[in-house]
C-alpha positions in Angstrom: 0.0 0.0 0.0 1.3 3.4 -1.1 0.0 6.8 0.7 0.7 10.1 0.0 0.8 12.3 3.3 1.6 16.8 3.5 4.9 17.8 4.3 3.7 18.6 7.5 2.3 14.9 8.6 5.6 13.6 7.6 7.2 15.7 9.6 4.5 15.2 12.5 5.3 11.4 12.4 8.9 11.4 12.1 8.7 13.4 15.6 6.8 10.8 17.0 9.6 8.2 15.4 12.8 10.4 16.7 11.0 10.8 20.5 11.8 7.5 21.0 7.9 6.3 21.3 7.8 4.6 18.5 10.3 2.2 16.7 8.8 3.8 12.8 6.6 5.4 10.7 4.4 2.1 10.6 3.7 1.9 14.0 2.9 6.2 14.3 0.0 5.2 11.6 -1.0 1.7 13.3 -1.8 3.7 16.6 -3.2 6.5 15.3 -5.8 4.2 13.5 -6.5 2.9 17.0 -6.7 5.8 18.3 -9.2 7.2 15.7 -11.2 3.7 15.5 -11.5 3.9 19.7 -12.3 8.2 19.1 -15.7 6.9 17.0 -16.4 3.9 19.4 -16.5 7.0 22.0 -18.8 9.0 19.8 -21.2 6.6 19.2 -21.5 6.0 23.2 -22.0 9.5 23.8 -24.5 10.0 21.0 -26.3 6.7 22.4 -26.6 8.0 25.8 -27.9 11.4 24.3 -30.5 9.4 22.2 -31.1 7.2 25.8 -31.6 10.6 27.6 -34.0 12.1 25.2 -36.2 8.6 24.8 -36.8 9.0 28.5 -37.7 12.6 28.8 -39.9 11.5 25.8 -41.1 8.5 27.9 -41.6 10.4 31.1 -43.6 13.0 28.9 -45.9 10.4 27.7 -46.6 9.0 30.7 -48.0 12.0 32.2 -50.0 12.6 29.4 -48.2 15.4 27.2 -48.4 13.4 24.3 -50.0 14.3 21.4 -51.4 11.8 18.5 -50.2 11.5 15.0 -52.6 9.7 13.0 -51.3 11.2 9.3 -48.5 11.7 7.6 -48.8 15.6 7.3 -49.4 15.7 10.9 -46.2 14.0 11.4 -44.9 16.1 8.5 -46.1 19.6 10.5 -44.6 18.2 13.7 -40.7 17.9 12.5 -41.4 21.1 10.4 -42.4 22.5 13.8 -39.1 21.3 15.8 -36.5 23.8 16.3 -34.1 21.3 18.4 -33.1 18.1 16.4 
């Protein structure tokens, strides 16, 4: 596999390389990979919890009886036109 990188990640990753962290190049891209793969793991948690949180305001709304009824599609239509926070 061939990739082309700026001037200025080549220089970024021979840093990494001359700090003594890392033995090459190779393993400065096999743990930034890592590192990125584990950054979206951590995004999806945190945008799962936020979808958690809002089901059960949602849930907590229903149950005390601020629902309101959707029986057609422009209603539903009219209701996401209506919704400022998404």
């Amino acid at each position: 596999m061939h990739i082309s990188l700026t001037t200025e990640l080549e220089t970024k990753i021979k840093s990494k390389v001359e700090s003594g962290l890392y033995n090459n190049a190779s393993e400065v891209i096999r743990e930034a990979l890592r590192f990125m793969d584990s950054h979206e793991e951590w995004i999806m948690e945190v945008k799962l919890a936020h979808l958690r949180k809002q089901l059960n305001v949602g849930i907590t709304q229903l149950d005390s009886g601020q629902g309101i009824e959707i029986n057609s599609k422009s209603a539903l239509d009219k209701l996401f036109e209506d919704t400022s926070e998404i």
